[in-house]
Each structure stands twice: as C-alpha cells, then as structure tokens.
C-alpha positions in Angstrom: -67.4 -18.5 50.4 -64.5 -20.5 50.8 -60.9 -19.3 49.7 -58.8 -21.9 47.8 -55.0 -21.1 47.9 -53.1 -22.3 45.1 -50.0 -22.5 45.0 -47.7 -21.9 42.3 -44.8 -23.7 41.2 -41.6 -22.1 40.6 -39.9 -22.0 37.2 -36.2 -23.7 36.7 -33.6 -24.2 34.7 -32.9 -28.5 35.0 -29.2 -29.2 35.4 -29.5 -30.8 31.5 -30.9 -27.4 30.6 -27.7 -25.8 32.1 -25.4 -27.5 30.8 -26.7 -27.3 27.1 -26.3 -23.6 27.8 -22.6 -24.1 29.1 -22.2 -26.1 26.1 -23.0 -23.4 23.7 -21.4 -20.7 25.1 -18.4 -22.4 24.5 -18.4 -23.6 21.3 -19.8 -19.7 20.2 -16.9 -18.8 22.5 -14.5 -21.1 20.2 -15.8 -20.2 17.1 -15.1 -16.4 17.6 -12.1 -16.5 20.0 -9.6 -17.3 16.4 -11.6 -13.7 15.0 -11.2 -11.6 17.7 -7.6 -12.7 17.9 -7.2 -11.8 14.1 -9.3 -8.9 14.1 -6.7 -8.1 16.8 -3.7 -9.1 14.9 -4.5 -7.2 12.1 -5.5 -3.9 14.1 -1.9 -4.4 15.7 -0.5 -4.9 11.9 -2.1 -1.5 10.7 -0.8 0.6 13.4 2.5 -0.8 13.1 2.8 -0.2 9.5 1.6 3.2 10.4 4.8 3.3 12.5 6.6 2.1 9.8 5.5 5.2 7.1 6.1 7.6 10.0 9.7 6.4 10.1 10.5 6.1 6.9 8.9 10.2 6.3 11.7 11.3 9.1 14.1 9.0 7.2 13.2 11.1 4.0 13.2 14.5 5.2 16.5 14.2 7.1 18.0 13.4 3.9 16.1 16.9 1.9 17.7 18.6 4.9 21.6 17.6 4.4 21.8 17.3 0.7 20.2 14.0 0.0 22.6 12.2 2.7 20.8 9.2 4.7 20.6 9.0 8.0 24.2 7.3 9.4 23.3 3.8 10.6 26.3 2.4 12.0 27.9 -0.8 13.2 28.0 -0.6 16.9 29.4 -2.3 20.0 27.7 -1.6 23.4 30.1 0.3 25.0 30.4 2.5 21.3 27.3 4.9 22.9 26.7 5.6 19.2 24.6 8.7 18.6 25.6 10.4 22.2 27.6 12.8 23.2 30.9 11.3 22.8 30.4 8.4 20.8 32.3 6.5 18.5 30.1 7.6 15.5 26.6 9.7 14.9 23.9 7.5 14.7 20.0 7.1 13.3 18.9 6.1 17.0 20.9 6.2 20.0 20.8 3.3 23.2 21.7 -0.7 23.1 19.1 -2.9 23.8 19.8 -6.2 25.5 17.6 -9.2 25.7 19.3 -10.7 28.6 17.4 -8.8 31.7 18.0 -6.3 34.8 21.2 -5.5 32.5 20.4 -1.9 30.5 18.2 0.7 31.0 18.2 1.7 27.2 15.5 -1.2 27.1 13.2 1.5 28.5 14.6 4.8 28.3 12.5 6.9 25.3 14.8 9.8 25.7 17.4 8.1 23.3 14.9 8.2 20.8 13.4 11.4 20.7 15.3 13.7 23.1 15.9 16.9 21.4 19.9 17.1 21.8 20.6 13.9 20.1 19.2 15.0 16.9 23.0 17.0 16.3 24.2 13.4 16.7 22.7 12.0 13.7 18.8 11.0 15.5 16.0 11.2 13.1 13.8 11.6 16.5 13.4 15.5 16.2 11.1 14.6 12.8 8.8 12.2 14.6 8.5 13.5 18.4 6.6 10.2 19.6 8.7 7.6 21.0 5.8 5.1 20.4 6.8 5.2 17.0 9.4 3.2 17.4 7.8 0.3 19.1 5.3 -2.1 17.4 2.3 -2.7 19.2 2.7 -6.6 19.1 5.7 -6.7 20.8 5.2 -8.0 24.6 8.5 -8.0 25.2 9.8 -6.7 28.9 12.6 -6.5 31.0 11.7 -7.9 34.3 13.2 -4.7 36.1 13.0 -2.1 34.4 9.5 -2.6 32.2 8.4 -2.4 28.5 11.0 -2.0 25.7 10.3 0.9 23.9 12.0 -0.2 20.7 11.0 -3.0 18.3 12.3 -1.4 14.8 16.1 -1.7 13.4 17.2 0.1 10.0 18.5 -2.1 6.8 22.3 -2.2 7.8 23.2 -1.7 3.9 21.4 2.0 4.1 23.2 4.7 6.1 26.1 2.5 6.4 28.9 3.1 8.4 31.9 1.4 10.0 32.1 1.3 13.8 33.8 4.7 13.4 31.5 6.3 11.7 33.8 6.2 8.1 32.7 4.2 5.1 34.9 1.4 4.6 32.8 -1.6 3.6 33.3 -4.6 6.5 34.2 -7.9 4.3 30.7 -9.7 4.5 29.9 -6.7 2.5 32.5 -5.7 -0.4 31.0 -6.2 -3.4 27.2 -5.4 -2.5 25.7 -2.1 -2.7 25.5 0.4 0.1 23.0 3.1 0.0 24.6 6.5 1.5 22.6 8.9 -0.4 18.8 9.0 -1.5 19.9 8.2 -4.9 22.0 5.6 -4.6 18.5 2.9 -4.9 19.2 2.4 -9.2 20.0 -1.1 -9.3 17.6 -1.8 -6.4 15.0 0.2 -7.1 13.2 2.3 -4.2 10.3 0.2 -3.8 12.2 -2.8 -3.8 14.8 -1.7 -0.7 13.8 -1.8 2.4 14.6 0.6 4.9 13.5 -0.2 8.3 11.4 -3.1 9.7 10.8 -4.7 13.5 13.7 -6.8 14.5 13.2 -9.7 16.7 13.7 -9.0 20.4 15.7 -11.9 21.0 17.8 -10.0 18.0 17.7 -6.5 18.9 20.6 -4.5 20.0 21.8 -0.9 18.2 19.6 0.1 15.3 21.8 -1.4 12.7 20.2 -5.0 11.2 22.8 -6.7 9.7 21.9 -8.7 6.5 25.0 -11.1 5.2 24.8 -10.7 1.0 27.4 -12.9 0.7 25.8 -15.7 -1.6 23.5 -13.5 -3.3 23.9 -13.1 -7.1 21.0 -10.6 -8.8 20.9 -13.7 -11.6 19.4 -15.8 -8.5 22.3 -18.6 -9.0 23.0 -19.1 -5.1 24.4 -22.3 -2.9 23.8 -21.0 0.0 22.5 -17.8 2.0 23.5 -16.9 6.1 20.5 -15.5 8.3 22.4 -13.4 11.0 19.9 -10.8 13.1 15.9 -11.9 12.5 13.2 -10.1 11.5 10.3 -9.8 14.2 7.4 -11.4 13.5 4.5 -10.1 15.5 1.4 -10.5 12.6 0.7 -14.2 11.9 4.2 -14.9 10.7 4.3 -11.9 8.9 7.2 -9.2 9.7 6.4 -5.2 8.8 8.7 -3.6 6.4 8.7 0.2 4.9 10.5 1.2 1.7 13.0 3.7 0.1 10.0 5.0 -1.9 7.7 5.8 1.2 5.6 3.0 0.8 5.2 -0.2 4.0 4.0 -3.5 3.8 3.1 -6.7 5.7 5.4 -9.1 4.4 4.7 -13.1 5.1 7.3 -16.2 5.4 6.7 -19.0 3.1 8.2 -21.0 6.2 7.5 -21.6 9.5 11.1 -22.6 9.9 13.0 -19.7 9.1 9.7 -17.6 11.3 10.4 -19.3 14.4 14.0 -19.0 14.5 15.4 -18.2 18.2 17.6 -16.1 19.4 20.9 -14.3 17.5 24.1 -16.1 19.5 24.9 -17.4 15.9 24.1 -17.1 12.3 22.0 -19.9 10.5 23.3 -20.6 7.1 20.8 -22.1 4.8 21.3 -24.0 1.4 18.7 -23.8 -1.7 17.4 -27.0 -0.9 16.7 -26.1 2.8 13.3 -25.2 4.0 13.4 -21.2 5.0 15.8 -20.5 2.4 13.7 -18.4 0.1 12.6 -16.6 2.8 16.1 -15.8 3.5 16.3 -14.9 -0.4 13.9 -12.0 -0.2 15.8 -10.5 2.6 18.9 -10.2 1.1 17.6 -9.5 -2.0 15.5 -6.6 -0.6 18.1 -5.3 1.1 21.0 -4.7 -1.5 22.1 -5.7 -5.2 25.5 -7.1 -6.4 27.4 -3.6 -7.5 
C-alpha cells in the first residue's frame, strides 16, 4: 500500500491581522492610561492627607503638653538655623530648603525633622518619629546632588507665630489680623475653618513658616485686591492638601488653573476681584486668619 504524505500548512497571523491587534492595544492602552494615572493620583492624595492628620495630632498634643501653647512657627532667614542649637528662635521644624540646587543639604537631611534633641528646640518630630511624614508622596522634587527632598509640608504662618526672634510682635503685613498662639485662640475663625499645615510648592519652600499676606481681606468679603506670596503645592489634579485646627484634612481644589500653575516665589502676585485666580487667593487668606 502506498503512503501519501500530506503536508500541512502552517498557521499565521497576516501583517493586517497584526496590526489590527497593535491597533487595539493602543486604544485599550489609551482608554485606561487617564485611570491608572487617577487611580494613582488619588492613592498619592489619601496617603498624603494621612500625612496631613499625623501632623496636625503632633501639632495637638505639643500644645496639651505646654499648657495649650502652639508649636512656635517663626519667620526665618537662612542663616537664622531656627530650631537648632543656637538659633535665632525655637522652631516647629528645623533646616532651610532651597530650590536652587547643589546649594543645602537640609533638602535631604531627615535628622532636622525628627532627630530626638531638636525636640527641646520647639520640633514637633519627637510626636511623629517618621520623617516620611513630612513629605507628600507626589512630590518629585530632587536636588540633583544631593537627592529627594524630604519635606513638602509648611505650617499656616498666622499659627505659632513668631518674629525672626522668636518674640511676638506682629510684622506690618500682619497688624490687624489674627494670630493664633494658643489652641484657643480659633473663635472668630473657627477650628475647622483654620488651617494649620498644608504642602507648599517646591519652587516656594524654604523654613516651615508659609506666609499668607491678609492685607486686603475684610471678614464682610468687601476686597479690591488680595497678594499671593509663598504657593500652595499642588500635587492631586490641581488640588492642594490641607489639615485643620480641629484635627480634621481635606483635599482642597482651585477654581483656577491660573492661580494653580503659578511659578516660582522671587515675587508676590497681587490679584484684583475681577482677576481670574482671585477667589482662589480668597479662600487662602480667609482660611488662614480673620480681621481681629
């Protein structure tokens, strides 16, 4: 009997088939690229508020331990070395951070956050023990030498106030406006509307002290003009984290894209009411103090 070979013919993909294939992958790849960033984004946004509550409990108990005092949050210079051993005044956090690069090692140096001797120097970091704390999770910013800041959050420079030595004489942009020295100073401006601390851009960062100019602001809301000086960070789909005198945090979002993608803090930006990114500047100020 005779054997008949047959031979079978290999299966393929045609180069049309292929490049269907190619075609769907990346539209599915563009239709869930935006989610996963989100998703992302807002897993970034809950640990940072996390980081937030964590502050604001050291904040709290520092106060129950020295008879309702706040934390001092001075105004500082660079070469102040608030919060050290021999500074100009105690201090909340210790270390200057500097945006311009290969400059400062406080960019990187989580000791003046946490270490255990500054806490007789006014450092809240004996209450929270993790320097990561202090740094929000969206924040990429790096100095090229010596690596990863390790601070992204500033405190409201109208709580804890204090002069650049360490007294309590109101600077002019703020006579008039309520500073917050003891836990129950927030009457007018009631706990859960003051803030307290919230991430500072890192073109803006420097001491831990945010300034926020109240000149302008009247609590009947008649205003001409208000002045944005240092600039919230905003890290969460132009929204900027922000924890309370009451213990609470919250995502906050701009109304304007504006006032979110201001640059840089080499000079204040004065808005009028008229002006695009002024009401965003209006729920700063007015979260942050109250005509006395």
């Amino acid at each position: 009997m005779k054997l008949i070979a047959i031979k079978r013919q290999r299966a393929a993909f045609t180069l049309i088939e292929l490049l269907v294939v190619i075609a769907i992958i990346a539209i599915l790849a563009a239709m869930l690229l935006p989610a996963l960033s989100k998703a992302k984004s807002k897993a970034q946004g809950i640990s940072c508020l996390n980081n937030m509550k964590q502050l604001d409990l050291a904040w709290m108990i520092y106060a129950s331990e020295f008879n309702e005092r706040l934390p001092v949050n001075p105004v500082g210079n660079a070469n102040d070395a608030i919060g050290t051993p021999g500074g100009v005044s105690p201090a909340w956090v210790a270390g200057w951070e500097v945006y311009t690069p290969n400059i400062s090692t406080d960019n990187t140096n989580t000791l003046l956050l946490v270490a255990p001797n500054l806490q007789q120097y006014g450092s809240i970091g004996g209450y929270i023990k993790s320097a990561g704390t202090y740094h929000c999770p969206g924040d990429t910013s790096t100095d090229p030498k010596y690596g990863p800041r390790v601070r992204s959050c500033s405190m409201n420079g109208l709580v804890g106030y204090a002069d650049p030595t360490g007294g309590y004489n109101p600077a002019p942009e703020i006579a008039g406006y309520q500073i917050f020295l003891k836990s129950t100073d927030f009457r007018k401006l009631s706990p859960s509307s003051a803030f307290v601390f919230l991430d500072e851009r890192a073109s803006s960062i420097d001491d831990g002290w945010f300034f926020v100019d109240p000149q302008g602001y009247k609590l009947s809301g008649i205003i001409a003009m208000l002045t944005v000086n240092n600039l919230p960070a905003v890290y969460h789909n132009q929204c900027s984290s922000f924890s309370f005198a009451d213990g609470h945090a919250e995502i906050h979002k701009w109304l304007s894209h504006n006032f979110a993608t201001l640059s840089g803090n080499s000079q204040s930006t004065t808005y009028t009411d008229t002006e695009n990114g002024f009401s965003d500047v209006y729920w700063l100020v007015s979260h942050a103090t109250t005509t006395q």
